[in-house]
PAZAPA-4460 file (N, C-alpha, C; in steps of 0.05 Angstrom, whole numbers, plus 32768, in hexadecimal, padded with zeros to 4 digits):
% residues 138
    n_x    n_y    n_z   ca_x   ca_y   ca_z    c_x    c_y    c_z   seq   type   mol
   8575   85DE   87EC   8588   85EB   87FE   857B   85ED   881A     1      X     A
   8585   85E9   8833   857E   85EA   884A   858E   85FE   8860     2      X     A
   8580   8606   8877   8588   861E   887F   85A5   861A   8889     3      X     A
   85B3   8601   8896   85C8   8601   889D   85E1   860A   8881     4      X     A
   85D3   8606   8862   85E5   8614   8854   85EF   8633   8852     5      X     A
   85D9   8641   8856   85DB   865D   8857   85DA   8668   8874     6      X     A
   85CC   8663   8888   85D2   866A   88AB   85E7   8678   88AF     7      X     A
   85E5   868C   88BD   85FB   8698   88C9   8600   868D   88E2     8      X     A
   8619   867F   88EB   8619   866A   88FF   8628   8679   8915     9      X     A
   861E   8679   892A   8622   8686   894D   8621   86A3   8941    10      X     A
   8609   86A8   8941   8601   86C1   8935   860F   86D5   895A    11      X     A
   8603   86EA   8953   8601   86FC   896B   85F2   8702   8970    12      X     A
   85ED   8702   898C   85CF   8707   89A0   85C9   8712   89B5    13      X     A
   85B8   8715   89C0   85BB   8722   89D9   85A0   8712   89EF    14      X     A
   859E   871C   8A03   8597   8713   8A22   857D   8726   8A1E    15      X     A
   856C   871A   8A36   8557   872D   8A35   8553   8743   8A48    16      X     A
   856A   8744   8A55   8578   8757   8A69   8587   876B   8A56    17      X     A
   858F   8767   8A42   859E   8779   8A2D   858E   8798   8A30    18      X     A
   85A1   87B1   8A3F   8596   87C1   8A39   8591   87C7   8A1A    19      X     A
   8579   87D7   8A0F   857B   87DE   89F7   858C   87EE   89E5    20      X     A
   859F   8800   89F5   85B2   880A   89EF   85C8   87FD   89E8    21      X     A
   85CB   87E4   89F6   85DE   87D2   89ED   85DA   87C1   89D0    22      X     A
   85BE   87BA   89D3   85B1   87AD   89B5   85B0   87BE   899A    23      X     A
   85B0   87E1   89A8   85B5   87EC   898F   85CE   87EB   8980    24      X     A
   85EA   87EF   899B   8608   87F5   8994   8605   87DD   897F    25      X     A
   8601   87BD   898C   8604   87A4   8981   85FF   87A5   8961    26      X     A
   85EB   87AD   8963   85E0   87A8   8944   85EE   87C5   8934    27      X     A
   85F2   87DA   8939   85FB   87E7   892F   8619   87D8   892D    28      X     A
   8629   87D8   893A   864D   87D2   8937   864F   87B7   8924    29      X     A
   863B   87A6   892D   8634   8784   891C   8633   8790   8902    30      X     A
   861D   87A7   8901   8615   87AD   88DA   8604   8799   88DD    31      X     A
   85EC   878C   88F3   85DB   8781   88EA   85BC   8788   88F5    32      X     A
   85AD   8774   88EA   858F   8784   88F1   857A   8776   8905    33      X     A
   857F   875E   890D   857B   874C   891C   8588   873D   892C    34      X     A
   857D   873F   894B   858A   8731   8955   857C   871B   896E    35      X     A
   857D   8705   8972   8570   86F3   8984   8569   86FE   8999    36      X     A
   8566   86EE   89B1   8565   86F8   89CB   855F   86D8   89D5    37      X     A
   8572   86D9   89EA   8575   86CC   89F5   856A   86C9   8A1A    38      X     A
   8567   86B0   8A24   8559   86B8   8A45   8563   869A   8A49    39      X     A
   857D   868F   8A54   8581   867B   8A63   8586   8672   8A4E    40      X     A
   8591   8670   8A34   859E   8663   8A25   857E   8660   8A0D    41      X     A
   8569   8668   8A1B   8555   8660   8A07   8551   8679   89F3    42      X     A
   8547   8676   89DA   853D   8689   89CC   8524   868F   89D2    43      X     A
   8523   86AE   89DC   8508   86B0   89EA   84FC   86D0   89D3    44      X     A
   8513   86D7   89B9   8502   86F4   89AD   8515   86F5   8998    45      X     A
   8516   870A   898C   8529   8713   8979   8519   872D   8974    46      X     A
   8530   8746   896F   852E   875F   8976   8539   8765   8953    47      X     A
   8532   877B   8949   8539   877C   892E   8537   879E   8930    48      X     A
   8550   87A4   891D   8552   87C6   8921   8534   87D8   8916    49      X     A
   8526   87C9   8910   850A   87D0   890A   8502   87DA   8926    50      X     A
   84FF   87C5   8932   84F6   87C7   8955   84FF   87DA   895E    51      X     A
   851F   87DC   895F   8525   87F6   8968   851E   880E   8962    52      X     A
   8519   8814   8944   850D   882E   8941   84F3   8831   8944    53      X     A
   84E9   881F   8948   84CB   8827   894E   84CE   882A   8965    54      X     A
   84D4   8819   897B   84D6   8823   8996   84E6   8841   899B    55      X     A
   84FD   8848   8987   850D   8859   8992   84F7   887D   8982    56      X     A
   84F2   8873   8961   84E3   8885   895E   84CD   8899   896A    57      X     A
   84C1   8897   8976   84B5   88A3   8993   84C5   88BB   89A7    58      X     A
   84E0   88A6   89AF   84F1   88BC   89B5   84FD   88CF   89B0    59      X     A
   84FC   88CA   8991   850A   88DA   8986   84FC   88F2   8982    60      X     A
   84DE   88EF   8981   84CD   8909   8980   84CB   891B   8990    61      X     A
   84D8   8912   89AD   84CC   8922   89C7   84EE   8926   89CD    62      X     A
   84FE   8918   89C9   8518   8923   89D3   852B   8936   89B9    63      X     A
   853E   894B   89C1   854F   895D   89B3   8559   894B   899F    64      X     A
   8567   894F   8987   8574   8945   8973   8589   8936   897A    65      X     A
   8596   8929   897A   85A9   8914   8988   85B1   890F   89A1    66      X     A
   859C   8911   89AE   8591   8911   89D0   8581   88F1   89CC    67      X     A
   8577   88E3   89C1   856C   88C9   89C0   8579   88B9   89CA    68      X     A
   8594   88B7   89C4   85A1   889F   89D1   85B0   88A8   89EA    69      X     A
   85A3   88B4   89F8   85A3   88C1   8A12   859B   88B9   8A1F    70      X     A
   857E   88B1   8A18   8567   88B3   8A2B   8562   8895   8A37    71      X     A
   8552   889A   8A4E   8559   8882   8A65   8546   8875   8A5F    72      X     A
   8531   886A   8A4B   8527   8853   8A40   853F   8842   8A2F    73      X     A
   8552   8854   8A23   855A   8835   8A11   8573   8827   8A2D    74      X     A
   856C   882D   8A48   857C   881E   8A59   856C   8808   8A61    75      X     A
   8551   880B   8A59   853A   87F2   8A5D   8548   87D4   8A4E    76      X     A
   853D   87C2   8A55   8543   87A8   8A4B   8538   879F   8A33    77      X     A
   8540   8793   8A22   853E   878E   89FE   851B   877A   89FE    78      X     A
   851F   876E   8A1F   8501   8765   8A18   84EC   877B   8A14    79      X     A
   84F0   8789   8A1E   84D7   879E   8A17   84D0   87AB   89FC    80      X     A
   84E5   87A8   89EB   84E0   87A8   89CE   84E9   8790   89B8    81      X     A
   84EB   8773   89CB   84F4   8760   89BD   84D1   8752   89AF    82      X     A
   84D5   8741   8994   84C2   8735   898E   84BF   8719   8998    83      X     A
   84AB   8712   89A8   84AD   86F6   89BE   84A3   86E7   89A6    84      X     A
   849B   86E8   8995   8488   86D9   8987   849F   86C9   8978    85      X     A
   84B4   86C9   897C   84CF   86BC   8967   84C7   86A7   8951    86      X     A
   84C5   86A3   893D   84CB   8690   8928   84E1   8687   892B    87      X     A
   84EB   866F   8927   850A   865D   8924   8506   8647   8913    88      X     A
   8516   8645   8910   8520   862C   88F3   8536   8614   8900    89      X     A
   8530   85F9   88F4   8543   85EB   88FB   855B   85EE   88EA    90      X     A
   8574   85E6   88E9   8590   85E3   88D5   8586   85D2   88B5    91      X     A
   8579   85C7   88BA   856B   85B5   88A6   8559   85BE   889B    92      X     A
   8550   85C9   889F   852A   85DB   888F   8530   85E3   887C    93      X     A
   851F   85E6   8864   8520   85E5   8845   852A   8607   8846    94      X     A
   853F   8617   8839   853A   862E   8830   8524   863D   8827    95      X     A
   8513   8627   8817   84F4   8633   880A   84DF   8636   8816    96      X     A
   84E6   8622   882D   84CA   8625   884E   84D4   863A   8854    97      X     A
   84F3   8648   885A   84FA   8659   886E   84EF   867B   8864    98      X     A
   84F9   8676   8848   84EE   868D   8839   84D2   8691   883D    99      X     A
   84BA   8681   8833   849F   8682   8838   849F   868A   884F   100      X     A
   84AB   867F   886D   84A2   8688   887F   84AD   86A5   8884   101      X     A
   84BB   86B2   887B   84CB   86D0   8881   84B7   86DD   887C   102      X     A
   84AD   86D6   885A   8495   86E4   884B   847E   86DE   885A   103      X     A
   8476   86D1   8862   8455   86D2   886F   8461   86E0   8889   104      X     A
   846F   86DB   889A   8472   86E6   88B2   8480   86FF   88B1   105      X     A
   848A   870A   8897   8491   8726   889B   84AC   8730   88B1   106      X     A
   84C3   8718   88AD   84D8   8719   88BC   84EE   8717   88A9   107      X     A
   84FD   8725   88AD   851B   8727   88A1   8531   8714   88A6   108      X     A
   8531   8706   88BE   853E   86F1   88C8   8532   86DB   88DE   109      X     A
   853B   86C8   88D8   852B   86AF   88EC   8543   86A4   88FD   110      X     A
   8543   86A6   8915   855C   8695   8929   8562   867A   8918   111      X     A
   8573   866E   8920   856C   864E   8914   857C   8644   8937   112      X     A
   855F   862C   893B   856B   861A   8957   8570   8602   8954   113      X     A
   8580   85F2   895E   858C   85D5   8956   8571   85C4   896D   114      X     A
   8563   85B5   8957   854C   85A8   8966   854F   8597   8981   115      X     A
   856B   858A   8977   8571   857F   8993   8575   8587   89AB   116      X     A
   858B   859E   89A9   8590   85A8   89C1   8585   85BE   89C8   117      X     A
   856D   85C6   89B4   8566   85E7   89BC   8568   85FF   89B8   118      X     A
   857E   8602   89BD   8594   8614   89B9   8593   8624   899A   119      X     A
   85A0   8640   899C   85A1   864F   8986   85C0   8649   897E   120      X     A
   85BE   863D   895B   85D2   863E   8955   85D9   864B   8934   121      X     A
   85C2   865E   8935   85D1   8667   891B   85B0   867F   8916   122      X     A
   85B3   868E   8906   85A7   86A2   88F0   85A1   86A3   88D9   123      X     A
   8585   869F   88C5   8585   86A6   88AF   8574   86B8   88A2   124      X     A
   8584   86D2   889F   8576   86E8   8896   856E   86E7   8873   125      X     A
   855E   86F5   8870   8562   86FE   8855   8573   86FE   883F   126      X     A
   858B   870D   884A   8599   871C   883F   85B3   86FF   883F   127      X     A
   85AF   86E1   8852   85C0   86D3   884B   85B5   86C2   8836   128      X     A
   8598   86BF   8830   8586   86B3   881E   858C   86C0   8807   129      X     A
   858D   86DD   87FF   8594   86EE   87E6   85AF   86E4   87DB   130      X     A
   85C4   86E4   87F4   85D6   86DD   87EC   85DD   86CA   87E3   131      X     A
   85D9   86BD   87ED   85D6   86A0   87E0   85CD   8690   87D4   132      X     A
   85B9   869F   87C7   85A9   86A0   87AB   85AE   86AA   8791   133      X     A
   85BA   86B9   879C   85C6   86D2   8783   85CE   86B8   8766   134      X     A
   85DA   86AC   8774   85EA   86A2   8756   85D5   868F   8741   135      X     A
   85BC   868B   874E   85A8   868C   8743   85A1   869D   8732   136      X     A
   85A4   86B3   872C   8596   86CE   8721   85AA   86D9   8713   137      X     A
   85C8   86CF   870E   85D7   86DD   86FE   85E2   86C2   86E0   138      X     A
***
């Protein structure tokens, strides 16, 4: 099986201008936990609701009880809590490489970029690998 079978294709993403407030609404309203980042069409991070609470956890200690999403850091830009270090996958890459690599790298989702043009054209999280596995295990 290869990633273009399971990929979530024109995933949703954001800019590295994305205030963080915006990255949170996103992933909250989406119901998802990762999301790219984009800078001129290139994949330059991917931000994961992990990120956010670590960056936001902090706040939460020093500001009132639902006063967090108040406060004028999460108007800062998504690079400042995005991961630059991005992993990506081609459409073609083995499911079993992609997995190994989640597991050694300790990521929940990998962008997937089309080798030719660059460009981000799809997502494969975990949770589309589980799924798509499942009928393996029943």
């Amino acid at each position: 099986m290869i990633v273009k079978d399971v990929m979530t294709r024109n995933p949703v993403y954001v800019t590295v201008e994305t205030p963080i407030r915006e990255v949170m609404r996103k992933l909250y309203e989406k119901d998802i936990r990762h999301l790219p980042v984009l800078e001129d069409d290139d994949l330059v991070g991917i931000v994961s609701d992990r990120d956010i609470r670590a960056y936001t956890w902090p706040l939460m200690m020093e500001e009132e009880a639902g006063e967090t999403y108040k406060s004028p850091e999460l108007d800062g830009p998504v690079s400042t809590v995005m991961r630059s270090d991005v992993i990506s996958v081609q459409p073609d890459s083995e499911i079993v490489e992609v997995i190994d690599m989640m597991v050694e790298n300790k990521v929940g989702a990998v962008p997937v970029v089309d080798a030719a043009e660059g460009r981000l054209i799809g997502i494969v999280s975990y949770v589309d690998i589980l799924r798509e596995g499942r009928e393996f295990f029943v």
